[in-house]
Backbone as CSV, one residue per row, in Angstrom:
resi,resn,N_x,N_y,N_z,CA_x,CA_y,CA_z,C_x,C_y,C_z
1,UNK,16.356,-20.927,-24.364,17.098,-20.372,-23.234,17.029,-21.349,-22.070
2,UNK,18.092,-21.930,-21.672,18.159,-22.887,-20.531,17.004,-22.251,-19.326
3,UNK,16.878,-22.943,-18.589,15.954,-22.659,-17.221,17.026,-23.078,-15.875
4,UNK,17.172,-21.651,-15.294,18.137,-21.884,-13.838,17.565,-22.542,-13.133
5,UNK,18.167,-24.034,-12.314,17.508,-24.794,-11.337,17.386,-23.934,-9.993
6,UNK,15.962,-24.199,-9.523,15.207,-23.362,-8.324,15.362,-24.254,-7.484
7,UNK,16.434,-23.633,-6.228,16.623,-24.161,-5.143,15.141,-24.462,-3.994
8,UNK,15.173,-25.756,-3.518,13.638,-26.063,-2.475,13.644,-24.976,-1.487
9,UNK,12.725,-24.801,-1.113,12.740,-23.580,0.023,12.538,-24.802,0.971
10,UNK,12.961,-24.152,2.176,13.461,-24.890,3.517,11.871,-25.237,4.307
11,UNK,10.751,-24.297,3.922,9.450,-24.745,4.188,9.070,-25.877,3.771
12,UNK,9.686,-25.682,2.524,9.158,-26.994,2.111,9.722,-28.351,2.634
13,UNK,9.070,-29.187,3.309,10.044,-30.234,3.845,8.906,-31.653,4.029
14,UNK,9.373,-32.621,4.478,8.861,-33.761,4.520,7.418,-33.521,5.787
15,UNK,6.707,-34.537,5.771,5.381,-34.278,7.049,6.275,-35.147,8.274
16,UNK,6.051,-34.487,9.222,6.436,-35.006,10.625,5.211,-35.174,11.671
17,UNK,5.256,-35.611,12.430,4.334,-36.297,13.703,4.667,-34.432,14.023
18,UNK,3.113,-33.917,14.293,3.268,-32.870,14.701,2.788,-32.508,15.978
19,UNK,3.189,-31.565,17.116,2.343,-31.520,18.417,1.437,-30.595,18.348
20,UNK,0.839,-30.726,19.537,-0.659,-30.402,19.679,-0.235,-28.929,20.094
21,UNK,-0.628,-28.036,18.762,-0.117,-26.300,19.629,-1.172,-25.549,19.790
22,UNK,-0.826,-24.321,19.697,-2.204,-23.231,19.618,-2.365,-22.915,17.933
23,UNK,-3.045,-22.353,18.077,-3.571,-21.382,16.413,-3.256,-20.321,17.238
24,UNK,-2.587,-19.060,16.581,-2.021,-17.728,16.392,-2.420,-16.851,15.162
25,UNK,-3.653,-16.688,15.346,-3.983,-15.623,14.465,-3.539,-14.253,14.518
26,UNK,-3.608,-14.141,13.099,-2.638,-12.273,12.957,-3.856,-11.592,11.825
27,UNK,-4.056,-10.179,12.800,-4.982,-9.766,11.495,-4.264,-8.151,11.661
28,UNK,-4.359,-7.836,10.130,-3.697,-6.615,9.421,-4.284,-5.564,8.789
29,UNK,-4.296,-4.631,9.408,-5.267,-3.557,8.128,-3.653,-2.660,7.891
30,UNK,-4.343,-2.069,6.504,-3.463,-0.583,6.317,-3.317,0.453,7.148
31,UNK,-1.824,1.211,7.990,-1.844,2.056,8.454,-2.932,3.475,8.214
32,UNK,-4.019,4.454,8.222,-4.678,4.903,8.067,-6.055,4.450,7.063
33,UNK,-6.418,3.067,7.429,-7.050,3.008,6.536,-8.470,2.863,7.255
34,UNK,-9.482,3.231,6.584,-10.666,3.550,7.456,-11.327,1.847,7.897
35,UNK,-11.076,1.009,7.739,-11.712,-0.320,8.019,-11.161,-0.482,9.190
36,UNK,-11.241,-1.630,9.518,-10.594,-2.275,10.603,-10.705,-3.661,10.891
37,UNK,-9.980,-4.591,11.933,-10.033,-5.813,11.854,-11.120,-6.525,12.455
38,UNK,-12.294,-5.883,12.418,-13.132,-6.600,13.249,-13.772,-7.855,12.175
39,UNK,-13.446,-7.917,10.969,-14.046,-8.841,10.149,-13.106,-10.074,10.163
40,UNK,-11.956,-9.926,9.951,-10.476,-10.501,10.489,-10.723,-11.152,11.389
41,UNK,-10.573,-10.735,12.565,-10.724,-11.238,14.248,-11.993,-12.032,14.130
42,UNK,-13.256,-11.797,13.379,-14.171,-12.520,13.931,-13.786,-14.089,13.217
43,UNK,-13.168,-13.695,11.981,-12.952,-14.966,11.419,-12.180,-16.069,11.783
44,UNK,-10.924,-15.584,12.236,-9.613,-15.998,12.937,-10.293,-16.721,14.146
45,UNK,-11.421,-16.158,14.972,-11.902,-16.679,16.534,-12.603,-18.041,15.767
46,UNK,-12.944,-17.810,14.890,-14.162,-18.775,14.153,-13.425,-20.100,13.907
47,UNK,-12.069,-19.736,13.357,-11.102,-20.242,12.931,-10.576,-21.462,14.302
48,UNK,-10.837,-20.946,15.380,-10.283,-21.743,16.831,-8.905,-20.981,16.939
49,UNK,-9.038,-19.398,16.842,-7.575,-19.150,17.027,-7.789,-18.599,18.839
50,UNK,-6.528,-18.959,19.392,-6.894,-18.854,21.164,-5.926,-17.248,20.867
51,UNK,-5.290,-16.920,20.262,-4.168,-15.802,20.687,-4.293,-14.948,19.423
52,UNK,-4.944,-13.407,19.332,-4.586,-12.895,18.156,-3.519,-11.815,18.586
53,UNK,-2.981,-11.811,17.328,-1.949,-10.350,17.122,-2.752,-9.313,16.192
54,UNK,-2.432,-8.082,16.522,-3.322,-7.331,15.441,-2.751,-6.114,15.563
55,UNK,-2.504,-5.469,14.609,-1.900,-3.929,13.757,-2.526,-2.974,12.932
56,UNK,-2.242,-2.114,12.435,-2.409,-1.371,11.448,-0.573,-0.439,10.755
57,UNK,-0.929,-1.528,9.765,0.418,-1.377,8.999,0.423,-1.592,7.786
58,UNK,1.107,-0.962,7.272,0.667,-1.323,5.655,1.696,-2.877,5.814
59,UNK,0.885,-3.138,4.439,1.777,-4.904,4.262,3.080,-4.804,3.417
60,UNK,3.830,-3.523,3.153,4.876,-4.090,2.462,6.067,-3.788,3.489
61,UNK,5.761,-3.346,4.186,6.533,-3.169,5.406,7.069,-3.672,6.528
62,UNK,8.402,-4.253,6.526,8.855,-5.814,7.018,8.829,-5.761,8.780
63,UNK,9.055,-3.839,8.915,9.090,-3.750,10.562,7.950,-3.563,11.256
64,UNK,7.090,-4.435,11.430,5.799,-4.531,12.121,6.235,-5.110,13.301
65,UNK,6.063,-4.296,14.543,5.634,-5.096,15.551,5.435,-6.421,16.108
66,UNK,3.953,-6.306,15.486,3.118,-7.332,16.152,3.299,-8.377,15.187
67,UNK,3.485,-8.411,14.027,3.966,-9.523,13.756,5.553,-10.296,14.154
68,UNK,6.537,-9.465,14.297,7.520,-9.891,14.842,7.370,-10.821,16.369
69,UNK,6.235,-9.838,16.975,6.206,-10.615,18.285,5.545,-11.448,18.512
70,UNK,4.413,-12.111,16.916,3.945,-13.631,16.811,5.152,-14.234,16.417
71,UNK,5.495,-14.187,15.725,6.740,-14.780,15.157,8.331,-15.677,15.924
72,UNK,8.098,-14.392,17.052,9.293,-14.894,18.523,8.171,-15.781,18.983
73,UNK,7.403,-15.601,19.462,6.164,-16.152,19.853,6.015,-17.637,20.084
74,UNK,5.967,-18.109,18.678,5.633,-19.314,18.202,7.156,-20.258,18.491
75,UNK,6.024,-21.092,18.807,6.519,-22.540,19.318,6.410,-23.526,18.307
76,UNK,7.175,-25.272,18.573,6.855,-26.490,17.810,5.372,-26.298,17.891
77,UNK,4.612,-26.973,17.110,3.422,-27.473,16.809,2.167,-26.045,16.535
78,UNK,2.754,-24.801,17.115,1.588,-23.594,16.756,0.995,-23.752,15.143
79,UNK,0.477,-23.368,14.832,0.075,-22.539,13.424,-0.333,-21.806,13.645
80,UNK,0.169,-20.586,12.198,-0.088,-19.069,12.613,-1.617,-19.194,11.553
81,UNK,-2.423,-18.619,11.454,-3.967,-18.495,10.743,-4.240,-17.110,10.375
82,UNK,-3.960,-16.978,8.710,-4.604,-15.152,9.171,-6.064,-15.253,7.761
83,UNK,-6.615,-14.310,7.859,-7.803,-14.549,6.998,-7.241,-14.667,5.307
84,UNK,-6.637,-13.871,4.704,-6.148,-13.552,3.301,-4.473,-13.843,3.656
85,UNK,-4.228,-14.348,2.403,-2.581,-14.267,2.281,-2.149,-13.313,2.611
86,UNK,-2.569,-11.930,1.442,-2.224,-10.655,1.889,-2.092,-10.188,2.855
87,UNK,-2.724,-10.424,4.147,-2.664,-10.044,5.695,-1.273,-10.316,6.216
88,UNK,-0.944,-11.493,6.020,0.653,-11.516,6.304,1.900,-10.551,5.514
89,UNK,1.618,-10.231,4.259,2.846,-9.436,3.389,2.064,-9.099,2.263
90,UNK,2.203,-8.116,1.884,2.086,-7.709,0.171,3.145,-7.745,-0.704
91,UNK,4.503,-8.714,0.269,5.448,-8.997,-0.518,5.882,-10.322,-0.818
92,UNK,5.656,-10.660,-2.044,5.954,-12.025,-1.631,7.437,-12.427,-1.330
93,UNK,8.876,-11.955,-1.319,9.799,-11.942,-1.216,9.370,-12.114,0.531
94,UNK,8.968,-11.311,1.296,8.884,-11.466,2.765,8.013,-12.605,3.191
95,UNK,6.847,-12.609,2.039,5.661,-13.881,2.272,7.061,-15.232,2.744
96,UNK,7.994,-15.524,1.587,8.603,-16.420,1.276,9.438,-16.558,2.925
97,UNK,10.364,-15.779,3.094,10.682,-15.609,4.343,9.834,-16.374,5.370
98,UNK,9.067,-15.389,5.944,8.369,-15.657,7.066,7.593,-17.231,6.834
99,UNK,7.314,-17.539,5.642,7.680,-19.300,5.955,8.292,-20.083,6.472
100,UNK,9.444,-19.671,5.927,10.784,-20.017,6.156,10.997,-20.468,8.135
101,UNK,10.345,-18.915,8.032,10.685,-18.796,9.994,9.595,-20.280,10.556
102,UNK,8.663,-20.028,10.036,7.919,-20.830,10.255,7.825,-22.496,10.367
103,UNK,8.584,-22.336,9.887,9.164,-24.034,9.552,10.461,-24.142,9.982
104,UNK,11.064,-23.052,10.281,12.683,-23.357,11.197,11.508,-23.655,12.719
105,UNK,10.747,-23.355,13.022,10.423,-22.950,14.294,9.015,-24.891,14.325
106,UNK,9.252,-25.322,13.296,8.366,-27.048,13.143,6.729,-26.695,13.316
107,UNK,6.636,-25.461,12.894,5.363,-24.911,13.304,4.525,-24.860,12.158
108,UNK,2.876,-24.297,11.681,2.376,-24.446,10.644,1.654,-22.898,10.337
109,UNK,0.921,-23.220,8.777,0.359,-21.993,8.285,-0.665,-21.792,7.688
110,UNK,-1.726,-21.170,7.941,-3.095,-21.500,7.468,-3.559,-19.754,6.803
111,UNK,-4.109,-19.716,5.236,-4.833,-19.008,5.579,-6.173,-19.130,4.807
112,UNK,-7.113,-18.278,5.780,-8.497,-19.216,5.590,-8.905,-18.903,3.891
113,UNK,-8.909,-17.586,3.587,-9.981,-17.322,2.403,-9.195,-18.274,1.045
114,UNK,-7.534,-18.252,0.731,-7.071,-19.482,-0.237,-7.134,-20.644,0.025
115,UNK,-7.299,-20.590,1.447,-7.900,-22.263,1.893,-6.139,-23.405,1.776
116,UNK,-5.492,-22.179,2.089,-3.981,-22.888,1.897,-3.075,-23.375,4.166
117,UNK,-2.922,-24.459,4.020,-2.467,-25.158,4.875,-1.336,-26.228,4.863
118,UNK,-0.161,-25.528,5.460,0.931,-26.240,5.094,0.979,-27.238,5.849
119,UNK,0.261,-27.407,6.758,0.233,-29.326,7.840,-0.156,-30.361,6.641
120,UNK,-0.422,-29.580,5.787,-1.192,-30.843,4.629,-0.070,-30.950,3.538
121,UNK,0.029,-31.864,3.048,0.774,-32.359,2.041,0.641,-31.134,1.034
122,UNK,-0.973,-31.147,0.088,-1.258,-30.781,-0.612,-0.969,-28.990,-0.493
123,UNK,-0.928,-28.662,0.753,-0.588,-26.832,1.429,1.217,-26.949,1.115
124,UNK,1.802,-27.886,1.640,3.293,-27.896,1.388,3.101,-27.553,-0.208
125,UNK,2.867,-28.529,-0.977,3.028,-28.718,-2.390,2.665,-27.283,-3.064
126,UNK,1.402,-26.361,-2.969,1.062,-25.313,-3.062,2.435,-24.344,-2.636
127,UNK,2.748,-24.081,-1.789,3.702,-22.694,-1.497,5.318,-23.390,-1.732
128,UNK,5.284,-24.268,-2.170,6.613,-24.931,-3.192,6.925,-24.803,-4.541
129,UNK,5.368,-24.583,-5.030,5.267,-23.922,-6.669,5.030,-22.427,-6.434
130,UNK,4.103,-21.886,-5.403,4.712,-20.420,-5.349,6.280,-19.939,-5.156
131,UNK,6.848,-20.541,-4.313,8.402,-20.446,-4.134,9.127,-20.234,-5.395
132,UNK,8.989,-21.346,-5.907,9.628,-21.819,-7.762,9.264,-20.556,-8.514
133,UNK,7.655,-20.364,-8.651,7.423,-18.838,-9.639,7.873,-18.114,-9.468
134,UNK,8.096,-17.718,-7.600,8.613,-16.262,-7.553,10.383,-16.016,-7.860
135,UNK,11.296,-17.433,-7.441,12.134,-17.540,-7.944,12.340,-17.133,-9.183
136,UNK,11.883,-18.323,-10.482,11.879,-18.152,-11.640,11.592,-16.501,-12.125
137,UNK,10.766,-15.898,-12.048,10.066,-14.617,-11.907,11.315,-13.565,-11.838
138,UNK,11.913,-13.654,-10.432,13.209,-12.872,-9.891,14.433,-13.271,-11.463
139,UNK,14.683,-14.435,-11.613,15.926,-14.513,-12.474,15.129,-14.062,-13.837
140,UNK,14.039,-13.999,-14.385,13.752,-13.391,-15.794,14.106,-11.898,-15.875
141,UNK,13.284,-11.614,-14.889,13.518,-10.008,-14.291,15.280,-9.744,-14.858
142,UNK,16.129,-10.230,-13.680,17.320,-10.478,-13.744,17.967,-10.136,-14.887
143,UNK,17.894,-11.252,-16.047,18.251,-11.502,-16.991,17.909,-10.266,-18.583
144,UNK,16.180,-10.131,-18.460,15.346,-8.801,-19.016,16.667,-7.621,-18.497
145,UNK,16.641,-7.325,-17.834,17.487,-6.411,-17.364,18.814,-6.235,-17.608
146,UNK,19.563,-6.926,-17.378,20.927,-7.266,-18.335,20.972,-7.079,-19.607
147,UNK,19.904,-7.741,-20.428,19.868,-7.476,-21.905,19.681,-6.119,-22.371
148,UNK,18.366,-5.571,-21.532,18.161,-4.009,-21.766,19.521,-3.059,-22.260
149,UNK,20.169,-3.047,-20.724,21.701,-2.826,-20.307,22.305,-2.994,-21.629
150,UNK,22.867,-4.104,-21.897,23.561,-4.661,-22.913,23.032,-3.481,-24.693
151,UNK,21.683,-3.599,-24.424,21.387,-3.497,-26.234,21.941,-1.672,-25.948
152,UNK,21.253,-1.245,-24.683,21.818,0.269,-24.932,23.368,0.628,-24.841
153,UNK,24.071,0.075,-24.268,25.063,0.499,-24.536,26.082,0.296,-25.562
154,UNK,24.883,-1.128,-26.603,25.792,-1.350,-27.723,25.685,-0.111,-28.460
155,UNK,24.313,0.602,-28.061,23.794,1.938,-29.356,24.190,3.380,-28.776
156,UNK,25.345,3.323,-27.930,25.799,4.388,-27.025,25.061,4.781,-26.320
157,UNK,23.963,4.552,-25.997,23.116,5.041,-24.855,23.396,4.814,-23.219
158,UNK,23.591,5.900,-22.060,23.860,5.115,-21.351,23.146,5.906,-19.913
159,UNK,22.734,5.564,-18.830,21.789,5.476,-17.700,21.912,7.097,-17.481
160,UNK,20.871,7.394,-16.752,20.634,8.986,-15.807,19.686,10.061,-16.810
161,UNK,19.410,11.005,-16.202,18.542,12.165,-16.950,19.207,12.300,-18.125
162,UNK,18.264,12.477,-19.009,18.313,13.327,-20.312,18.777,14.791,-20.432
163,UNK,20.048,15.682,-21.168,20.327,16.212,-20.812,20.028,16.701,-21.984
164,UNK,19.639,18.556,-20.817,18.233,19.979,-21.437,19.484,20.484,-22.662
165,UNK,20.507,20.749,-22.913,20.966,21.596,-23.597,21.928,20.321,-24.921
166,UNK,21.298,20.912,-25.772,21.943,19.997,-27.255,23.457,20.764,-27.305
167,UNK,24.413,20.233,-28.105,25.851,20.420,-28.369,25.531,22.254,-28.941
168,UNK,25.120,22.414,-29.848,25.286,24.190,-30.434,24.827,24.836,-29.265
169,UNK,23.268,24.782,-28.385,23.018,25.536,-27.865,23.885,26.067,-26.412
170,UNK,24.691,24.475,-25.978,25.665,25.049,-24.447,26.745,25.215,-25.136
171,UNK,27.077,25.364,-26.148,28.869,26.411,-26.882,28.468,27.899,-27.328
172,UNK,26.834,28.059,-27.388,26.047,29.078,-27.444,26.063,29.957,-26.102
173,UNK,25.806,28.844,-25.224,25.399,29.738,-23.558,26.840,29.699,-23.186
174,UNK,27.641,29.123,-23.708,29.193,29.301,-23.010,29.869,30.249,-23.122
175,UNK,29.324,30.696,-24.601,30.177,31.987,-25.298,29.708,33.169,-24.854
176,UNK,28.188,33.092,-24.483,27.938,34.545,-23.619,28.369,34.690,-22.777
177,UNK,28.316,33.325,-22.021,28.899,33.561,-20.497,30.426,33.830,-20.190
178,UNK,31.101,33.154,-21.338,32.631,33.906,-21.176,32.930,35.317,-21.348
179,UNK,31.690,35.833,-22.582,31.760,37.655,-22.503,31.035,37.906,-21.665
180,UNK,30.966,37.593,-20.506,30.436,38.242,-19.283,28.604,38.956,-19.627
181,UNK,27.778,37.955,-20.167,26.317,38.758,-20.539,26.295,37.126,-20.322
182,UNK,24.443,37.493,-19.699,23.974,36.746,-18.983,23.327,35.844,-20.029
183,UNK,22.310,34.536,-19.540,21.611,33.798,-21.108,20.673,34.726,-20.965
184,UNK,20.417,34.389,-22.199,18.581,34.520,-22.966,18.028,34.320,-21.689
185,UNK,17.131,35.226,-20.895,15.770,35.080,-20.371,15.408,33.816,-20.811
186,UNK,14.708,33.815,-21.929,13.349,32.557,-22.714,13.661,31.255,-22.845
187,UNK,15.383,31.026,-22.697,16.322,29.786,-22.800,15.801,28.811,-21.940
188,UNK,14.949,29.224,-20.621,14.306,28.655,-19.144,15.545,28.114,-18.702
189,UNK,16.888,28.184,-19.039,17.679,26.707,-18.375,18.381,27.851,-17.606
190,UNK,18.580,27.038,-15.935,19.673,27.998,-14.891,20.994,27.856,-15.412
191,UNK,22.226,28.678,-14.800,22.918,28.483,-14.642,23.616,26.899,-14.531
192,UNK,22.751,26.273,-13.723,23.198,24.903,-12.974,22.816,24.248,-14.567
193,UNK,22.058,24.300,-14.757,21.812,23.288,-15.851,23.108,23.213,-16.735
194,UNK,23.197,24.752,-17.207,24.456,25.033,-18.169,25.834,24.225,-17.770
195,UNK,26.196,24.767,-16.417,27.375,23.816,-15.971,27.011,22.636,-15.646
196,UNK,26.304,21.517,-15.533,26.309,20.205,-15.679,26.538,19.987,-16.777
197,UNK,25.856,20.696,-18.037,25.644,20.081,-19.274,27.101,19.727,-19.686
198,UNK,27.572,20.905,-19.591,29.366,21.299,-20.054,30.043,19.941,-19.698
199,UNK,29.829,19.834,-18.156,30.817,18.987,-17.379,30.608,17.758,-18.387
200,UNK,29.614,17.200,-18.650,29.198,15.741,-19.269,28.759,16.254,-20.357
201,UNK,29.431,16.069,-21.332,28.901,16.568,-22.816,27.936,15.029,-23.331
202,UNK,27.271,15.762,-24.183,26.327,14.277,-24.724,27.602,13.700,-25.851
203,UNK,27.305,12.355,-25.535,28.428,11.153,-25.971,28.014,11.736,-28.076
């Protein structure tokens, strides 16, 4: 099976003479979650970060605040620093993004516990092969999916709930219901069930 060519992500880019910015640490816990960032923050300060941002939000959730308002934030030469990857996104689709911003904006990205830093060659090179997997990853998905599609509808099968009443039993509940007597009690199926079934007969 051929392999679709994976476009460079825009983070990824050549090393430039970079200026002298701040560190912008961001630390994240889960909306209700009993911890908190004081393990984060101490690390991030440890880190030489002069400015933190800090929330409680879950990470798959793109409308955060306080990260938006590091994000406007940042200037040429900042790097943002957060302790775990995860602290920034539990998505990597948004992880990928907010690179992105990051490097439209000539700025950098550190985080401490993968020990990943994009001012470095070797940090570029790292989230350039994450880029590629998650790409690659997205078009298998893609493709898995299509085929699925494809094999069921060669075997007449085709998408939505499974439907409660077989062919004898709703020409069964139809015929009472046209002589005006109600179903079987024990049948469990409503009314509603009966008339959907009718409307869409099984193929």
């Amino acid at each position: 099976m051929p392999v679709k060519s994976v476009r460079k992500r825009s983070f990824v880019k050549e090393a430039t003479p970079a200026k002298a910015g701040l560190l912008l640490g961001y630390a994240r816990v889960s909306k209700g979650d009993e911890q908190n960032n004081a393990l984060q923050t101490k690390a991030l300060k440890a880190a030489g970060c002069r400015r933190l941002f800090e929330e409680a939000a879950s990470g798959g959730r793109w409308d955060r605040p306080e990260l938006h308002r590091m994000l406007d934030h940042l200037r040429e030469g900042d790097t943002i620093v957060v302790w775990k990857l995860d602290r920034l996104s539990r998505s990597l689709k948004d992880v990928l993004h907010i690179m992105e911003r990051i490097a439209k904006a000539d700025a950098g990205f550190r985080s401490i516990t993968e020990n990943i830093d994009t001012t470095t060659p070797a940090g570029r090179m790292m989230m350039q092969m994450v880029g590629a997997f998650a790409e690659f990853e997205r078009a298998m998905i893609r493709e898995r999916t299509s085929a699925g599609l494809a094999a069921a509808r060669s075997e007449g099968r085709i998408g939505g709930r499974r439907k409660k009443l077989g062919d004898t039993q709703r020409q069964r509940e139809m015929t009472r219901r046209r002589s005006h007597c109600r179903p079987i009690p024990s049948a469990g199926h409503s009314p509603r069930t009966l008339y959907r079934d009718s409307a869409h007969p099984a193929a």
